[in-house]
BALOSE-515080 format. One line per field, with one value per residue: residue in three letters; x, y, z of N, C-alpha, C in turn. Coordinates in pm, 1 decimal. Last residue first. Layout:
<atoms>
residuo <- (ALA  ...)
n_east <- (X  ...)
n_north <- (Y  ...)
n_up <- (Z  ...)
ca_east <- (X  ...)
ca_north <- (Y  ...)
ca_up <- (Z  ...)
c_east <- (X  ...)
c_north <- (Y  ...)
c_up <- (Z  ...)
</atoms>
This chain:
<atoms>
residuo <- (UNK  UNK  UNK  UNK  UNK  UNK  UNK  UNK  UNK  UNK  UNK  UNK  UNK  UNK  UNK  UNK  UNK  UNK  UNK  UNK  UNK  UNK  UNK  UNK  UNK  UNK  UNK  UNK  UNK  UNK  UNK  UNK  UNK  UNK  UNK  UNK  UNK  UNK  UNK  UNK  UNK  UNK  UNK  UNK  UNK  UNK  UNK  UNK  UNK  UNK  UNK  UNK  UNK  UNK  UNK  UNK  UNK  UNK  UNK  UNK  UNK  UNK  UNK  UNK  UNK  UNK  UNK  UNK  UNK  UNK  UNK  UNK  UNK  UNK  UNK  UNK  UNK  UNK  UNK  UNK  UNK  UNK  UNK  UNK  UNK  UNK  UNK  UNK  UNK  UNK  UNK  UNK  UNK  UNK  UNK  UNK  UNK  UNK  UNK  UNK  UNK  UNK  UNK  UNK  UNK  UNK  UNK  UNK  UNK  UNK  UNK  UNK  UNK  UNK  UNK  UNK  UNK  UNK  UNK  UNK  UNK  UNK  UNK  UNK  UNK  UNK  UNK  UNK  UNK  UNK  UNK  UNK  UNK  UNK  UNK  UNK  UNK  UNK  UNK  UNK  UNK  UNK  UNK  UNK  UNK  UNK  UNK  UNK  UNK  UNK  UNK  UNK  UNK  UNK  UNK  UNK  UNK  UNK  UNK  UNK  UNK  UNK  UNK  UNK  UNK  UNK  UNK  UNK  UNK  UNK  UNK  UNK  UNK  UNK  UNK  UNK  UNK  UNK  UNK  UNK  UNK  UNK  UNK  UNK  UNK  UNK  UNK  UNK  UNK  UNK  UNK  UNK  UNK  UNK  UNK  UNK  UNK  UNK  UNK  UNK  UNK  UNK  UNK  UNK)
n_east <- (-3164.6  -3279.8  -3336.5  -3543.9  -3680.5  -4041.0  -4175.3  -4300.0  -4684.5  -4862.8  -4880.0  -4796.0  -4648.3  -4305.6  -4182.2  -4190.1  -4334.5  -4348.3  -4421.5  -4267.3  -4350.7  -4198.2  -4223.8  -4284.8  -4000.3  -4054.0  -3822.5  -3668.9  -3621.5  -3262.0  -3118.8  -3091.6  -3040.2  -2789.4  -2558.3  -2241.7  -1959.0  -1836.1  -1842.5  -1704.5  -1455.0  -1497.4  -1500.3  -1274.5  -1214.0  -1404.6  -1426.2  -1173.8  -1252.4  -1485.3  -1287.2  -1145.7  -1293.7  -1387.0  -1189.6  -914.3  -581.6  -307.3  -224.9  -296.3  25.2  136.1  2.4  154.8  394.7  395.3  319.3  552.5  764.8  649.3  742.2  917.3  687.3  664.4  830.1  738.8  648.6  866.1  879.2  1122.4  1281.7  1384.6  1377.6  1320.0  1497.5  1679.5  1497.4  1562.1  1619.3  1388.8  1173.0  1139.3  1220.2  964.8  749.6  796.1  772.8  472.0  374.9  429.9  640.1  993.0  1177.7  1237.3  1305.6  1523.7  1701.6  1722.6  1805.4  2111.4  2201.6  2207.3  2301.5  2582.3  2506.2  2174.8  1822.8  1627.5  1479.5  1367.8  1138.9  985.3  1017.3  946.3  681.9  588.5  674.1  711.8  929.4  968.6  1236.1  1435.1  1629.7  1685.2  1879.1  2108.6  2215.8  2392.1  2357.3  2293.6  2161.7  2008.0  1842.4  1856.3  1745.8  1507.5  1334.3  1374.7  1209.4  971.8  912.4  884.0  638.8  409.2  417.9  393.7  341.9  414.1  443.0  632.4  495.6  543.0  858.2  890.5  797.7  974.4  1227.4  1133.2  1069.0  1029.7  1001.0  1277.1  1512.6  1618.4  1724.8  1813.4  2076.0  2110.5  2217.7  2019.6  1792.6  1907.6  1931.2  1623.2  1533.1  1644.4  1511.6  1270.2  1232.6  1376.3  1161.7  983.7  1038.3  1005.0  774.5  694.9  797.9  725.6  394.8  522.8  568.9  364.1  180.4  297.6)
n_north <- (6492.0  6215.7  5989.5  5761.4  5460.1  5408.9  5146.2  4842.2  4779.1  4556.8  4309.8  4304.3  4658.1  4733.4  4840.4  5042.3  4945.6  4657.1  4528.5  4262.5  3919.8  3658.6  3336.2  3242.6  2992.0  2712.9  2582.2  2344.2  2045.6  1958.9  1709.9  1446.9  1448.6  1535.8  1447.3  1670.7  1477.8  1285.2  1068.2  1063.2  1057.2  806.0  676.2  584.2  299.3  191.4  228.7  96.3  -222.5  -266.3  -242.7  -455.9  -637.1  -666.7  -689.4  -877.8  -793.8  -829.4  -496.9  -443.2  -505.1  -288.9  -103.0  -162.6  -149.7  108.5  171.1  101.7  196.5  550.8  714.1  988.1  1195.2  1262.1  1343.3  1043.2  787.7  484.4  173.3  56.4  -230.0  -357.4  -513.9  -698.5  -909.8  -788.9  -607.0  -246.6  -13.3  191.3  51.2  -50.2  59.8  258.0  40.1  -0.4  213.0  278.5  66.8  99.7  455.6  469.7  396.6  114.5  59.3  241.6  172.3  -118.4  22.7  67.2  -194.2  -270.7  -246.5  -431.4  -652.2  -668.6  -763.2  -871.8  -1079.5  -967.1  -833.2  -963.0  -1025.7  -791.7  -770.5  -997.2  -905.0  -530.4  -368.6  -397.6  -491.5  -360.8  -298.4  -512.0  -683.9  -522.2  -774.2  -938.6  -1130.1  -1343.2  -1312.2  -1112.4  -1160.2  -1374.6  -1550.5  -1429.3  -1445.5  -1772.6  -1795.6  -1687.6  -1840.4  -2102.7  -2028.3  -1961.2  -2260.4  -2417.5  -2301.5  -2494.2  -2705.9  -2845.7  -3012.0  -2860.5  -2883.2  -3188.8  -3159.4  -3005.0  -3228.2  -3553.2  -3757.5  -3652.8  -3759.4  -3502.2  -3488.7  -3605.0  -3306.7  -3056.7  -3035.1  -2927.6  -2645.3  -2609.1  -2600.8  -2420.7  -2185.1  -2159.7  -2106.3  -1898.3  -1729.8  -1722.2  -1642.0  -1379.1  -1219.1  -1306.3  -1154.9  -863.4  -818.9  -760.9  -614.7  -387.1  -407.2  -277.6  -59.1  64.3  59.7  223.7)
n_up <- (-3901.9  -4071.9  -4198.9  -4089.6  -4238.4  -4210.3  -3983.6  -4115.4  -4072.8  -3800.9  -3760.3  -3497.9  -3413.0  -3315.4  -3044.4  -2864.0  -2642.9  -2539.5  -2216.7  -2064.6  -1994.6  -1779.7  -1739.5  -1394.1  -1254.1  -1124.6  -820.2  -862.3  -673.2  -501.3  -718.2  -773.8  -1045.9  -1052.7  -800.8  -753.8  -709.0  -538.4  -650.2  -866.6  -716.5  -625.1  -844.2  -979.9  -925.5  -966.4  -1233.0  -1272.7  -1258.2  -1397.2  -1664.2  -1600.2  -1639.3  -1900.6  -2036.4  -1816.1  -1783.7  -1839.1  -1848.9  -1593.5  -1449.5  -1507.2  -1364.5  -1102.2  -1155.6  -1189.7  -894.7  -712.8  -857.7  -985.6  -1301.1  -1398.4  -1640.5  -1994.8  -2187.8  -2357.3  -2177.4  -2112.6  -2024.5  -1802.4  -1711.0  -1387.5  -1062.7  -991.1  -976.0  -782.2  -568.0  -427.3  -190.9  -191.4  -232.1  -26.0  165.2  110.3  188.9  464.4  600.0  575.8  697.8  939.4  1043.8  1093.3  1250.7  1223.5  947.5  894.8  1041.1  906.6  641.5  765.4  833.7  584.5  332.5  354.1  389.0  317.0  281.4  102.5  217.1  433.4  449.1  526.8  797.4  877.8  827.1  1020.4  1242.8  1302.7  1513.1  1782.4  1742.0  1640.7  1858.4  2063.0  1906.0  1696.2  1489.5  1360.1  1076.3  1151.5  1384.4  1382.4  1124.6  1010.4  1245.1  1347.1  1099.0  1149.3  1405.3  1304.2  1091.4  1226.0  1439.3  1272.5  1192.4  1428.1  1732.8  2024.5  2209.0  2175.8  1991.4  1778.2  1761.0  1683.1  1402.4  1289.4  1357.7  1380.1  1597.2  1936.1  2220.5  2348.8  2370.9  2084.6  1953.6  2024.6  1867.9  1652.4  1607.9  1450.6  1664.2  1874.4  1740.4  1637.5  1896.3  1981.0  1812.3  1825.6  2114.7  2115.2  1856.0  2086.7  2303.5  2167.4  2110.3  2356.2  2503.1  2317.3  2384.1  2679.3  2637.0  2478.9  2674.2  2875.8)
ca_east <- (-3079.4  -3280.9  -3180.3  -3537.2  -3599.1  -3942.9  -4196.4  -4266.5  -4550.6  -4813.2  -4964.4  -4736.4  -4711.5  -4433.4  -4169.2  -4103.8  -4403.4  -4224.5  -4528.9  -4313.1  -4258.6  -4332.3  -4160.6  -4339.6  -4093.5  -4014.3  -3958.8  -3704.8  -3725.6  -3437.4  -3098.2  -3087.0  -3185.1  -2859.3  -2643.3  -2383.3  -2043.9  -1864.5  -1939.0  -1808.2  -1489.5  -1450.0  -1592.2  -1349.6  -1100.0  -1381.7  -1527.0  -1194.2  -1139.7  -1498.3  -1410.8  -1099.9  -1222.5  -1472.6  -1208.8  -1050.7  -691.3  -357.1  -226.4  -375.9  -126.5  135.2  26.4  11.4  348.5  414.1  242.9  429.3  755.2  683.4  619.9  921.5  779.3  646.0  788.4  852.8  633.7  784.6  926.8  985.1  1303.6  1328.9  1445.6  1220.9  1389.8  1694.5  1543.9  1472.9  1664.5  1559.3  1210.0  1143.4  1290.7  1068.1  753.0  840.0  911.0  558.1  375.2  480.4  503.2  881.5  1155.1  1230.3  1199.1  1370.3  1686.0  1675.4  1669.6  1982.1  2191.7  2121.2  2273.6  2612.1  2602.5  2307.7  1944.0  1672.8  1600.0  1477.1  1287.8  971.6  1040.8  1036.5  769.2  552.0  772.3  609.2  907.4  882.4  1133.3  1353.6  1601.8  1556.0  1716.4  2081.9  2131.1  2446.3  2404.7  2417.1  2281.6  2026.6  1898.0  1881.4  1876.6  1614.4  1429.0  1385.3  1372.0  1056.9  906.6  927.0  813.1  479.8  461.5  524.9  236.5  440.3  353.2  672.9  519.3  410.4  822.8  961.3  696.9  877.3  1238.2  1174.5  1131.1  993.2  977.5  1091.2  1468.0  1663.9  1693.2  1660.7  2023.1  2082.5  2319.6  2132.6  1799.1  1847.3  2013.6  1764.3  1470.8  1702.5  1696.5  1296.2  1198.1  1407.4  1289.6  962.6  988.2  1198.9  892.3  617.4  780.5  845.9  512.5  413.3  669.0  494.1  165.6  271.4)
ca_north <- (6517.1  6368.8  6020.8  5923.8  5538.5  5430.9  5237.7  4912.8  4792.6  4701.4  4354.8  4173.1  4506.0  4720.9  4707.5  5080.9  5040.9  4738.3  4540.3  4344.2  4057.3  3816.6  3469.5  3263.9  3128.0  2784.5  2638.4  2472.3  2123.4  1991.5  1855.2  1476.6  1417.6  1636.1  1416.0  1608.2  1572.2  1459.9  1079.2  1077.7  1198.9  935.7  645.3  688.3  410.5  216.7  264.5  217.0  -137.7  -241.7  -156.1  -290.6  -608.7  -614.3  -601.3  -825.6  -805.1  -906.6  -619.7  -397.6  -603.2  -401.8  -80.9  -183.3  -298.2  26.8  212.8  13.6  91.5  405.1  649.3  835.5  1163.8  1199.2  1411.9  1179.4  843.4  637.3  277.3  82.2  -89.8  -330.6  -358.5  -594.8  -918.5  -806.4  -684.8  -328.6  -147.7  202.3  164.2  -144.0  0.7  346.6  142.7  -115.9  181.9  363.8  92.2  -9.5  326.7  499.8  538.1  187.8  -15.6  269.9  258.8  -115.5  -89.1  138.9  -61.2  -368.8  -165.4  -270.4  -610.8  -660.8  -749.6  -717.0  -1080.8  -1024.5  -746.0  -890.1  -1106.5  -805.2  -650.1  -977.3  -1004.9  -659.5  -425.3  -313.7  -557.9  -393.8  -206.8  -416.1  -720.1  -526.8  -662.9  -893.7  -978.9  -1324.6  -1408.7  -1123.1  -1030.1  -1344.2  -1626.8  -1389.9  -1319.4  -1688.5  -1846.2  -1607.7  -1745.1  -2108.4  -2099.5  -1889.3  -2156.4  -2448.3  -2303.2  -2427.4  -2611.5  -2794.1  -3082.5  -2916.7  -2755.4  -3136.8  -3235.1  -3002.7  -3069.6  -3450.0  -3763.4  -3639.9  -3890.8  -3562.8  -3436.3  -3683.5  -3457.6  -3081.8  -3007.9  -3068.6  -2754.8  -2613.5  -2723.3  -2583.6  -2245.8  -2168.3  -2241.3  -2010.8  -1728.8  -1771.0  -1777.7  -1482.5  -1278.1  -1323.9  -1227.4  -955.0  -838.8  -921.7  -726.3  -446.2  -389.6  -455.5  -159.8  86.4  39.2  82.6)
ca_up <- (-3734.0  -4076.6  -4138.1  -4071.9  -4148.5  -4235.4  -4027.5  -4042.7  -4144.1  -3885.3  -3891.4  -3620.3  -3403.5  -3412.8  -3124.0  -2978.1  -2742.2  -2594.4  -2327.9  -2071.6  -2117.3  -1808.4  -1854.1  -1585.5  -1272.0  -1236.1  -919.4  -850.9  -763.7  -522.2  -642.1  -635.7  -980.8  -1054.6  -924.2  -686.0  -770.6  -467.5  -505.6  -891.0  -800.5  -511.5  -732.6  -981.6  -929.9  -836.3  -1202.0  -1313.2  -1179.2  -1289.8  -1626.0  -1640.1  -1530.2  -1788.0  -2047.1  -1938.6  -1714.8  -1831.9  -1948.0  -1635.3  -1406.5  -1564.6  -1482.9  -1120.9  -1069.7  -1274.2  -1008.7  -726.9  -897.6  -835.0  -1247.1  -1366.6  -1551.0  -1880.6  -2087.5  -2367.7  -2295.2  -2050.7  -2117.7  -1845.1  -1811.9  -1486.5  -1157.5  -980.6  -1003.1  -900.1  -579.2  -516.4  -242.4  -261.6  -343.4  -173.6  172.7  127.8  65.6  333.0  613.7  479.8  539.4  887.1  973.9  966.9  1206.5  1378.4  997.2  840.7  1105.6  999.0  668.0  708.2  909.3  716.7  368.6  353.0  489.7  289.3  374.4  82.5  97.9  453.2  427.4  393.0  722.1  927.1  766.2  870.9  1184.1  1262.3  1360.1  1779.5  1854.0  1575.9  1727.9  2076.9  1941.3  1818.0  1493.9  1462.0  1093.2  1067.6  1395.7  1503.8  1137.7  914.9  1186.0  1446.4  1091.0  965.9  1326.5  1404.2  1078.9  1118.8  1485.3  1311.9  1066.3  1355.5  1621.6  1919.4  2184.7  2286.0  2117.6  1792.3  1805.1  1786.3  1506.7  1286.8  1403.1  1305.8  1485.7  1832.5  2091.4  2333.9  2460.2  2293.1  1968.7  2048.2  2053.4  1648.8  1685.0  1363.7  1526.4  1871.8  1781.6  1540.4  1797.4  2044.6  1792.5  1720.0  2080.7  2175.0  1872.3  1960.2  2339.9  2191.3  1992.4  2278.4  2559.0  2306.9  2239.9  2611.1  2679.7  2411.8  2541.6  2901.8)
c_east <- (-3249.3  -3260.8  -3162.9  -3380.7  -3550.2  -3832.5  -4037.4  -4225.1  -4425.7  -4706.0  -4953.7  -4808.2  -4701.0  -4520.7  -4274.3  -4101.8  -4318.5  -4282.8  -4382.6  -4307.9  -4323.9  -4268.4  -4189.8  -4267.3  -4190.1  -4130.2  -4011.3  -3753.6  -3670.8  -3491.6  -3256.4  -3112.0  -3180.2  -2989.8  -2738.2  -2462.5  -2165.7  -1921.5  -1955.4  -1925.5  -1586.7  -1489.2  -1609.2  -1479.2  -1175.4  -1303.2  -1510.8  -1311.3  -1171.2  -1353.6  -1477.2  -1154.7  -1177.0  -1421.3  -1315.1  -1070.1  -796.0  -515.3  -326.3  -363.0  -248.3  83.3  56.1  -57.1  180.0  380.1  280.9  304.3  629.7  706.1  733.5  795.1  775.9  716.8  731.2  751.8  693.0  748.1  825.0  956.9  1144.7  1312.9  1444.9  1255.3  1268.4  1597.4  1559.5  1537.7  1586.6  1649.3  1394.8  1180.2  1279.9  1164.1  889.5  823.6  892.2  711.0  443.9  491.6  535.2  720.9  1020.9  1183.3  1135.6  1254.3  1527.0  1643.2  1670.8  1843.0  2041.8  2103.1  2181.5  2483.2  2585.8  2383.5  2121.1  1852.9  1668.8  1583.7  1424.3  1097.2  1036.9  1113.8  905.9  644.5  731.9  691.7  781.4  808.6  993.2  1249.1  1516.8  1546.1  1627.6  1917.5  2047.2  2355.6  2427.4  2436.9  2381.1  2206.1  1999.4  1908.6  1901.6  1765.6  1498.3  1432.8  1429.3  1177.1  956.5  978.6  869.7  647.9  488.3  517.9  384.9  366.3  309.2  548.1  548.9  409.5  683.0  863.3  746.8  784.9  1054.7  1171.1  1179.4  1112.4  962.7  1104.3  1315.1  1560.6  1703.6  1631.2  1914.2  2063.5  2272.1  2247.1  1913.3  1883.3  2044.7  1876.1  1548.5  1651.8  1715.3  1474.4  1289.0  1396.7  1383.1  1102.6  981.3  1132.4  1017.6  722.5  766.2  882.1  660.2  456.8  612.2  594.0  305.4  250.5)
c_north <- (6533.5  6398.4  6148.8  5954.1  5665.8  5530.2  5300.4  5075.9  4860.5  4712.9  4520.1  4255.6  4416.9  4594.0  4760.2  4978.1  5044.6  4819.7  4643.0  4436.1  4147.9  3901.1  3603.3  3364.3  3184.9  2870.8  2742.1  2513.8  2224.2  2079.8  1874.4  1599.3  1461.4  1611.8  1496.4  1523.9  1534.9  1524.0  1243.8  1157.8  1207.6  1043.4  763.0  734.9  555.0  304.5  302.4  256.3  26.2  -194.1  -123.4  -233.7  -497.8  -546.2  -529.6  -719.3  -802.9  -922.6  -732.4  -491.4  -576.7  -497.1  -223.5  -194.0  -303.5  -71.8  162.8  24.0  20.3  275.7  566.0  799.6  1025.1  1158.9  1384.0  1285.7  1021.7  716.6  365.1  140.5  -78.1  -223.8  -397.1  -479.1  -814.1  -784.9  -689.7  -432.8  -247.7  102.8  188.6  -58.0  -23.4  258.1  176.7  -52.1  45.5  306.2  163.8  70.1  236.8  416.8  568.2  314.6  58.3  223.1  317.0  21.1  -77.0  82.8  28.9  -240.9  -184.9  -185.4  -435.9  -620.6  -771.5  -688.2  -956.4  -1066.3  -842.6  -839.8  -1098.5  -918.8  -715.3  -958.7  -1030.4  -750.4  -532.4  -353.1  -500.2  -468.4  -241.8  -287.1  -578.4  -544.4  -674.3  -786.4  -845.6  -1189.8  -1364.7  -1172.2  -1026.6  -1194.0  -1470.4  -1452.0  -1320.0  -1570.6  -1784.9  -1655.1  -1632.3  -1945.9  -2046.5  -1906.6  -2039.1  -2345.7  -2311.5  -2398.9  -2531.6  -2682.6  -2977.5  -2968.4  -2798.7  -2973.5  -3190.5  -3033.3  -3011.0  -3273.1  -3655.5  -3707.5  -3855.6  -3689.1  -3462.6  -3619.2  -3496.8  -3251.2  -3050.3  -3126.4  -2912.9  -2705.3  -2653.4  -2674.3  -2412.7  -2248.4  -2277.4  -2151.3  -1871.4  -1790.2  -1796.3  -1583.3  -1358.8  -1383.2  -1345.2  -1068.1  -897.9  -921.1  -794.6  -536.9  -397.4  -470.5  -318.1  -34.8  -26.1  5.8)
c_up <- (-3637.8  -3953.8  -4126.6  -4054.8  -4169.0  -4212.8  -4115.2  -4070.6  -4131.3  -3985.4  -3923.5  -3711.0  -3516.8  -3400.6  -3184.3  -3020.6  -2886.7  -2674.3  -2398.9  -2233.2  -2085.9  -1929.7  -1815.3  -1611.3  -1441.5  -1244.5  -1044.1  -891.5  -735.3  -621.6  -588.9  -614.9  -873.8  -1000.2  -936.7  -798.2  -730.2  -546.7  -454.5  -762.8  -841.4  -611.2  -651.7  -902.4  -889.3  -830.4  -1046.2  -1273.6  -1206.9  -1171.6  -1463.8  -1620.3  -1540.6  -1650.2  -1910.4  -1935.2  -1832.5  -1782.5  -1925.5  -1767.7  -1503.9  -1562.9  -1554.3  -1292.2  -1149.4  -1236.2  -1088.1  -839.8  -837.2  -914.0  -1087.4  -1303.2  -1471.8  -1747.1  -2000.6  -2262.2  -2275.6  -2183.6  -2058.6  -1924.0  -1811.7  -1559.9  -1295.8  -1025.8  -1065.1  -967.6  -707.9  -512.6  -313.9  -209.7  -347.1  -241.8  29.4  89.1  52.3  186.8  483.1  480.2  469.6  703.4  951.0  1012.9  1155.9  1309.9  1174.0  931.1  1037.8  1104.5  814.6  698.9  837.6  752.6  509.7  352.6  448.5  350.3  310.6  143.1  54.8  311.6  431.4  359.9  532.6  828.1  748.1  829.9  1037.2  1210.2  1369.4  1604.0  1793.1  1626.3  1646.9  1972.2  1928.3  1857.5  1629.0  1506.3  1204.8  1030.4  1286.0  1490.5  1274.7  1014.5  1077.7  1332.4  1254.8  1012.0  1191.5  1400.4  1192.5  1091.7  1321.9  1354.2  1148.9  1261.8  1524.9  1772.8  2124.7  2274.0  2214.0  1913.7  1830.6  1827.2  1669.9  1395.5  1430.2  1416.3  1364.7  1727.8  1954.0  2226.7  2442.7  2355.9  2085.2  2070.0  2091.4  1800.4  1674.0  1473.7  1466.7  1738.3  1801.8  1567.8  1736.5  1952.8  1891.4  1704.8  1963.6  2106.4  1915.8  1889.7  2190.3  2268.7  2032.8  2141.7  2455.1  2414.4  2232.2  2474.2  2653.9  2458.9  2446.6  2771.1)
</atoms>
């Protein structure tokens, strides 16, 4: 039941945003309320206009101009859905979209950014010899560290480390133990402090 409500509410989604499309590129909508713009038009029919905005965006980019069957991605977050949209290429849609059905959200936009990067985002990094390639979200991150103070550094790294600190124990924390006295026992074969010692016998 889970599963069909979840894909009630993604092609319910889709719908809206492919017929919204249809509307304002045919120019269909005018006449039908006192609105003056597209905008004000969807506010009238009830519509929250940035979501509207955003279900037109990926029914126009995956439905219309790339023919992508609704219920393969119903299930997609329009977030995700809309993350992926500059990514989209005739040659690799298919794929993106067997990620977006296959994977987690998180792990299907990991996977997508990694092996379709945008221009933008392919870049030289340098590596130091033997080092192996770093993610591009770890460089992402790496390069954010430039620009940060010093303090900020500090309190990034402190969280960083947080987890390795939390499993050692602190020592204040351990309990008392109780400390035992020395005992010596008495060593006939030691000389006392005011004897001399005696001398050595290399006779069998």
């Amino acid at each position: 039941m889970l599963h069909a409500n979840r894909m009630r509410i993604g092609l319910s989604r889709l719908s809206i945003g492919f017929h919204l499309a249809q509307l304002k590129d045919s120019g269909a909508w005018r006449g039908r309320s006192g609105s003056m713009s597209f905008h004000r038009f969807m506010i009238e029919e009830g519509l929250e206009p940035k979501s509207a905005v955003q279900y037109m965006a990926v029914a126009r980019a995956y439905l219309i101009e790339h023919n992508i069957e609704p219920r393969s991605i119903a299930m997609a977050s329009m977030r995700l859905l809309t993350a992926c949209i500059p990514r989209l290429t005739l040659e690799n849609v298919r794929e993106i979209v067997d990620l977006l059905g296959s994977l987690p959200a998180a792990e299907a936009r990991h996977a997508i950014e990694e092996r379709f990067p945008l221009a933008g985002e392919v870049g030289e990094v340098s590596q130091s010899p033997g080092r192996p390639p770093l993610s591009r979200s770890a460089n992402r991150i790496l390069g954010e560290l430039d620009g940060m103070s010093f303090d900020e550094r500090r309190e990034l790294y402190r969280v960083l480390h947080l987890g390795a600190a939390a499993a050692a124990p602190n020592p204040s924390d351990l309990p008392a133990q109780p400390v035992q006295p020395l005992l010596m026992a008495s060593d006939r074969s030691a000389p006392a402090a005011n004897e001399p010692p005696q001398p050595l016998s290399l006779s069998a």
